[in-house]
N, C-alpha and C positions, 0 to 999 in steps of 0.2 A: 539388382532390382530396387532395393532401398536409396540408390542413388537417381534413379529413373524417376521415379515415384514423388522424391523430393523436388524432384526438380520439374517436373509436369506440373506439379501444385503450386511452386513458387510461381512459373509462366500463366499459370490458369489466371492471375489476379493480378498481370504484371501491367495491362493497360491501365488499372487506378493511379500509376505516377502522371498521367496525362490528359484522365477524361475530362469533362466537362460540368461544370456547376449543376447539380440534381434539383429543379424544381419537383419536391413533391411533399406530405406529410407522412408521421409516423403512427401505427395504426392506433385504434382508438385507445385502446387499454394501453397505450405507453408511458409512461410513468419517469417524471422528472424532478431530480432533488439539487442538495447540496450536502458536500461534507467538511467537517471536521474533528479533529481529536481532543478527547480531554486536557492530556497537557498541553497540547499546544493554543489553547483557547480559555480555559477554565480560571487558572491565578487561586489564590485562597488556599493556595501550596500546605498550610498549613492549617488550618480553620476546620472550627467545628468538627474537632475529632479525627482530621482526614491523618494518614500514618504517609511514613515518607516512602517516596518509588525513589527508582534507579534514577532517574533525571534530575528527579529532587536534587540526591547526591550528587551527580555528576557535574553540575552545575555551578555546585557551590565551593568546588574546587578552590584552591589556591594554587598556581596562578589557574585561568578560565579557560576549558577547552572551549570554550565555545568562540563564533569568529567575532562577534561585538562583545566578548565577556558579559553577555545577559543570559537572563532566564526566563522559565515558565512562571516563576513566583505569580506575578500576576498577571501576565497576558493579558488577552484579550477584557478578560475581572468577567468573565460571561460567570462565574460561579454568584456574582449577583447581578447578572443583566439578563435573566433569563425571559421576562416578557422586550425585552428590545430584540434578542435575536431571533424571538418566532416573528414580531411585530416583523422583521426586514424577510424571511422567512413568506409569509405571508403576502409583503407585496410583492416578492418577485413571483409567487404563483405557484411556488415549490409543491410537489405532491406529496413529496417525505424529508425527511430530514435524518441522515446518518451519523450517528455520533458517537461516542465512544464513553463505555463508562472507566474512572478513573479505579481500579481495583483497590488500590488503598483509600480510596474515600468511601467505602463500602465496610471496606476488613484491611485495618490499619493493621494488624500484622500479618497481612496476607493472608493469615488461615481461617475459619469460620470458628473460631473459637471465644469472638466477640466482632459481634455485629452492629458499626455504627448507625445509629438509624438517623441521624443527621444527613448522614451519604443517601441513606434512601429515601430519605425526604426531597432534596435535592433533587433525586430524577426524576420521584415522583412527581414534580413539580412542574418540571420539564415537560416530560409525557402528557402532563392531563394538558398544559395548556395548548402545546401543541397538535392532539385530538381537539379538542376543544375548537380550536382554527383548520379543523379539514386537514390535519398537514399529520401523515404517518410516522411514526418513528422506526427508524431502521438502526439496533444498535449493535457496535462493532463489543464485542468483550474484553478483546485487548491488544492495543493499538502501542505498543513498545515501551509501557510507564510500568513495569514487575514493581512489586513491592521490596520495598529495600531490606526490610531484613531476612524474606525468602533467599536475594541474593545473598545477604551474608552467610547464613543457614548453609544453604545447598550450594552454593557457587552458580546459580542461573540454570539454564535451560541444557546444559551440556548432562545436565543430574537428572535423570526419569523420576526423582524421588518430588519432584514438582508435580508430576500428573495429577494425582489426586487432590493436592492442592486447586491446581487452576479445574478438576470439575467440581470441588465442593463452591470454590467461587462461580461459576456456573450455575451451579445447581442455586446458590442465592438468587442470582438475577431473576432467572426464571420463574421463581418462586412469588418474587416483588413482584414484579415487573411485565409477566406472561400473560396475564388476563388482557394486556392492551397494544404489546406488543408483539407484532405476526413474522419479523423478520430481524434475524438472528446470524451475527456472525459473529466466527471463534477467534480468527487471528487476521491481523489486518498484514500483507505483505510481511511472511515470517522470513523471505531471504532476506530484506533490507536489514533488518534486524540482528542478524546472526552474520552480515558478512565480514569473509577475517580481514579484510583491509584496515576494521576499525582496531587492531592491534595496537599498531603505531602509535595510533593517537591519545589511544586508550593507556598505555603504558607510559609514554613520555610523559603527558599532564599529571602524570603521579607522582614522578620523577624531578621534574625540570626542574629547577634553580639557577639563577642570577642570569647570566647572558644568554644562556639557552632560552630563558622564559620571551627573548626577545622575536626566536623565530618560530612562537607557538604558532599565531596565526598563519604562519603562510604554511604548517604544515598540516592547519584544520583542512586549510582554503585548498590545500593537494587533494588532502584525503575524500572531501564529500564533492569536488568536482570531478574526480577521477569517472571517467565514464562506467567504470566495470566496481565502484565501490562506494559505500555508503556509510557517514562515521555516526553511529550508533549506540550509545550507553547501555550494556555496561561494561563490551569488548569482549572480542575472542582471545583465549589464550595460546593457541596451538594451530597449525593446520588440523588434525583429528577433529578438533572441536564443531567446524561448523556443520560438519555429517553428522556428529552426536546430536548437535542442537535442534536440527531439522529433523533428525530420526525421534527426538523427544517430542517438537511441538507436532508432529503427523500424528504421533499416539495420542497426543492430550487432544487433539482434533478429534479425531475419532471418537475417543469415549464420553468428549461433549457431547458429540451428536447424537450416540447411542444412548445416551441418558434421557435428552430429550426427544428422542424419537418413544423411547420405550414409556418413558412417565410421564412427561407434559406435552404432547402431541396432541394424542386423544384428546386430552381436555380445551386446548388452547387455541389446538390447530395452525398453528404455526410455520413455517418456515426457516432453515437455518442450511448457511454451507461456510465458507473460506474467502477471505478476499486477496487473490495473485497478483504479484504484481510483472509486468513482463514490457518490453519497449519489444516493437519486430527488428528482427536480424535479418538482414538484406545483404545476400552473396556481393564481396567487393565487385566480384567481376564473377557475371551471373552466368557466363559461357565457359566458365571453368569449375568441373565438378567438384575440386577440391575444397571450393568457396562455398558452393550451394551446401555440398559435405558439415563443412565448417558451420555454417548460420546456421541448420537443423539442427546440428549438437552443441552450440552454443544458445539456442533458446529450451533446449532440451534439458540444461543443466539450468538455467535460472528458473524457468514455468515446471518445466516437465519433474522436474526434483521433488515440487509436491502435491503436483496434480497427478500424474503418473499413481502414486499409491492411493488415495483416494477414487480416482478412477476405475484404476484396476490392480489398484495392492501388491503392486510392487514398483523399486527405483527404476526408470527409463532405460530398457537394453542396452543404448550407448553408454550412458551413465556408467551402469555394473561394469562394460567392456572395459572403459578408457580411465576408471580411477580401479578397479581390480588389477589391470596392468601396471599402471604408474605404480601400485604400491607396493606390488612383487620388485617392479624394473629396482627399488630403495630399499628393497630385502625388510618391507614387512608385510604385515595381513592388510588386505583391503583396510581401506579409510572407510571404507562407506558402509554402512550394516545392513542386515540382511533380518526384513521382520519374519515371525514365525509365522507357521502355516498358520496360526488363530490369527496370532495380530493382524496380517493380510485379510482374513475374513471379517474381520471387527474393522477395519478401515477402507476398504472399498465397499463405493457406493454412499461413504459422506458424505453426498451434495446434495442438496435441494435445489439450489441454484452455483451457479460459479462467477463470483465476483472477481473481476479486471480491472485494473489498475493501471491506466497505461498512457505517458508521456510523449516517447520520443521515440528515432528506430536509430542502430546501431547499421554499420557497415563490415558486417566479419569476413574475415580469412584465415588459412591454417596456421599456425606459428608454435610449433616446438619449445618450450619455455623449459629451462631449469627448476629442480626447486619440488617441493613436495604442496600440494594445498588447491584449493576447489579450482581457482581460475587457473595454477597451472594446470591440472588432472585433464585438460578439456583440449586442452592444444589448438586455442583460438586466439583471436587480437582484434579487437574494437575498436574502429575508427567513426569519424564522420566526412562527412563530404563537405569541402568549405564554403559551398556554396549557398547550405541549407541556410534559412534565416535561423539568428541566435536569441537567444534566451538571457538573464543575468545571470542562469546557473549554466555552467559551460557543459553541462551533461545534456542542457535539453533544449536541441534543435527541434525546429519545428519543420516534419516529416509530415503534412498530414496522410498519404496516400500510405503509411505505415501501416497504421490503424485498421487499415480496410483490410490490408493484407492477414493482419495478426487475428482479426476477426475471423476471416475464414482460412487460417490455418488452426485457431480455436474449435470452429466449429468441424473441420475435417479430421482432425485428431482425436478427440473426446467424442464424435458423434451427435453432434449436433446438441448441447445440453442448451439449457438457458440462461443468459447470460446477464446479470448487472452489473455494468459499468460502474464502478465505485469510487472512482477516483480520475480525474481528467483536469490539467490547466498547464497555463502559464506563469512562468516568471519574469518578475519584471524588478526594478532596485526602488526603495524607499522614495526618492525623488519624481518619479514615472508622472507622480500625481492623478487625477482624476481621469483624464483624457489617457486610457492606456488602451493605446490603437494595436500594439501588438498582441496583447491578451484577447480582444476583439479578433480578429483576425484571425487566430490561433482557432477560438473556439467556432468561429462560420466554417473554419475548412476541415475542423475534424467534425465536427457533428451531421457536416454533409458527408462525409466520410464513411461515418456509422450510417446516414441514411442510406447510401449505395450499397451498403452489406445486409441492411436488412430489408430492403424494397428489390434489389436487383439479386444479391447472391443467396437471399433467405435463412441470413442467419440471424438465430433467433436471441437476439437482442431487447429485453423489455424493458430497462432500465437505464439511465444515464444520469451520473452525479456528476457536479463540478467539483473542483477543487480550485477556491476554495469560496466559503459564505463569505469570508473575509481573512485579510491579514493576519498572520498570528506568528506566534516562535517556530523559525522551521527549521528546530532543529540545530546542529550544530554550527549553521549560519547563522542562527538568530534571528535578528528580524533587519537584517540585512539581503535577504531576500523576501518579495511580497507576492504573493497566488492568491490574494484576494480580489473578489469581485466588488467587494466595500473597503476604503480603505478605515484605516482604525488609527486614530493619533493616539500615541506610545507614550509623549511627551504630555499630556492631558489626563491627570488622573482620574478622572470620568471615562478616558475613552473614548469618545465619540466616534459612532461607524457613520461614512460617507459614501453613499453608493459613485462607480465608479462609470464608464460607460459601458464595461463588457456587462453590467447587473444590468444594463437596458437590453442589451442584447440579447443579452437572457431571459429577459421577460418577457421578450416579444415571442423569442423560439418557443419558450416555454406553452404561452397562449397560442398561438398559431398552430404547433404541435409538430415546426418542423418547418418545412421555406414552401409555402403555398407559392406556387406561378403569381410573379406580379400582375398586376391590373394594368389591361394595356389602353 
């Protein structure tokens, strides 16, 4: 039955690889922003008090895990261009603005036991002006920068002993910051973050010396283009680990939410959920159940891993099935834990809304893998189709008719919640320059995309962020990859942001409210 089911649903939404370009708009109350994250945008690494995160460290390495040997040090320098990035903010027509606060420029030693109030100045500053210009602030609380000596302390997110750390940082923000702002979220894509592919990379760069240091980059350049893996500071140790890490950050989600549902709700009135991140998984070959099998329990273990308890408080059926097996078939106890009857009642029902995060789509099929750890437990294989147009980052082809499907496979699983888009763009390489047709492109056919799911299939869709306002550190690429709608010169210690052509396109969709029927 459950392979019926699967596969009815997948066919339900299968004509989106073919339809037709959707003249129409999105309803009135639709709501359009842009996003970025502290580190990767802010710079001042060190300034006025701010305490060191895991990227801080991880960056400053000898030799560089990173693929251009740069850093977040200064970025974007938004830690003092904060009237230029509402100013571009502003004229693209943006309704909100998502962004992320840096925890250690808050509580430089991760814990509230001294509170910088420089940091809070900072957002405060942020916040009023961009109130101030009509434009919302939507902030994420933590977007992959943990305080670095939390990690030293506790060894990261694998340690429960962090929970009440990251709600007492919680409970600061809300505290600053809740009188102005209504929309709240706890963890920005917690699988990127925790996946154990970043092992390798994590470990070698700690390691390496002399001739080895020479094949650093090409084994960055494996790891964060690998379709199924993401290299992330401050590394998994173990296969175990990344089931502990998502069994910790699902708790410390929860008792966010439960804090401020119970104490700053009433007063604030507010809004707060999780932002997922998930690409659709499209059966290789959709007339073989093995396949359709496959792609269900393949996005079951990257979405459903922590939407699944949230929703309904506990790990996704296949999930407990297929790594409870695997960890017997290795003569030990399940990998994967099992919350208690409270913890399940204290974590379902987190959401207010469900933020989506969503790129590219994956081509899965069955494949038996050796080996103990999350991407084996699943017994799938990820491809793409070579046809699909490419991207500079080799993970992300542009699928739009993905989208639509992931959409309402969102909305048929969870029951229809409400959804903001928190994260959507292109890549393209530092060279692209201004005229960047493929980012253009990308976003006409996925946002028509999202108009077909929420005008034709009704799902409830209210929000759409891009990714990104602009250029910034992405990460273990560095800025060797750009998802900016503005470019930013790097080599200019000013900085100077330059809108691009996709920031027109955007302004147009943004005011139009979607693709009105041309004038004939």
């Amino acid at each position: 039955m459950l392979k019926l089911k699967v596969l009815l649903g997948l066919l339900a939404v299968v004509a989106c690889q073919d339809d037709e370009f959707l003249y129409d708009t999105f309803p009135e109350n639709f709501q359009w922003g842009f996003a970025t994250a502290s580190y990767q945008i802010e710079g001042g690494w060190n300034e006025d008090g701010k305490g060191e995160n895991i990227w801080d460290e991880f960056t400053h390495r000898t030799p560089s895990p990173i693929f251009d040997q740069s850093s977040g040090d200064i970025a974007c320098d938004s830690y003092h261009k904060i009237a230029e990035d509402v100013d571009m903010l502003k004229n693209m027509g943006s309704h909100y603005y998502r962004f992320s606060l840096s925890w250690s420029r808050i509580l430089p030693s991760g814990k509230n036991d001294s509170i910088n109030l420089l940091g809070i100045e900072y957002y405060n500053n942020l916040i009023d002006l961009l109130i101030a210009n009509n434009i919302e602030p939507m902030i994420t609380l933590y977007h992959w920068d943990l305080p670095q000596p939390l990690m030293a302390e506790y060894g990261g997110w694998p340690n429960e002993a962090l929970i009440p750390h990251f709600v007492n940082y919680a409970e600061v923000a809300f505290r600053a910051f809740g009188d102005r702002v209504k929309k709240w979220i706890t963890f920005n894509e917690p699988w990127a973050n925790i996946n154990p592919d970043f092992l390798r990379l994590y470990k070698t760069t700690s390691t390496l010396r002399g001739e080895a240091k020479l094949k650093l980059s090409s084994i960055a350049d494996h790891l964060v283009t690998s379709p199924f893996s993401s290299a992330m500071a401050p590394g998994i140790q173990d296969t175990d680990q990344p089931y502990q890490c998502a069994h910790t950050i699902i708790k410390a989600h929860g008792k966010a939410y439960r804090l401020y549902d119970r104490v700053y709700r009433p007063e604030q009135n507010g809004t707060i959920g999780i932002t997922l991140d998930s690409g659709w998984f499209e059966p290789k070959n959709s007339s073989d159940p093995t396949h359709v099998e496959a792609a269900e329990r393949g996005i079951q273990f990257k979405h459903g891993w922590f939407a699944a308890p949230i929703f309904f408080g506990k790990y996704p059926d296949v999930m407990r099935e297929y790594v409870d097996r695997a960890s017997e078939e290795q003569g030990f106890p399940s990998r994967l834990p099992e919350f208690t009857h409270a913890e399940s009642v204290e974590i379902k029902g987190t959401w207010d809304f469900l933020g989506l995060n969503h790129y590219t789509t994956e081509l899965v099929e069955p494949l038996i893998k050796p080996g103990a750890g999350w991407d084996n437990d699943q017994d799938t294989h990820g491809s793409h189709d070579p046809s699909w147009p490419e991207s500079s980052a080799s993970w992300l082809k542009v699928v739009p008719w993905g989208f639509r499907k992931l959409l309402n496979w969102l909305k048929n699983t969870y029951g229809s919640p409400e959804i903001y888009v928190t994260e959507n763009g292109f890549a393209d390489y530092p060279d692209t320059g201004l005229q960047d047709d493929g980012r253009v492109n990308y976003y006409r056919e996925y946002i028509n995309q999202m108009l077909k799911a929420v005008k034709i299939d009704k799902v409830r869709v209210t929000a759409y962020t891009a990714w990104s306002l602009m250029d910034n550190f992405e990460w273990a690429r560095g800025y060797s990859e750009r998802f900016g709608t503005h470019s930013v010169n790097f080599s200019d210690p000013n900085r100077p942001r330059t809108p691009k052509a996709s920031a027109a396109l955007l302004q147009q969709i943004f005011a139009d409210n979607g693709f009105p029927a041309p004038r004939k």
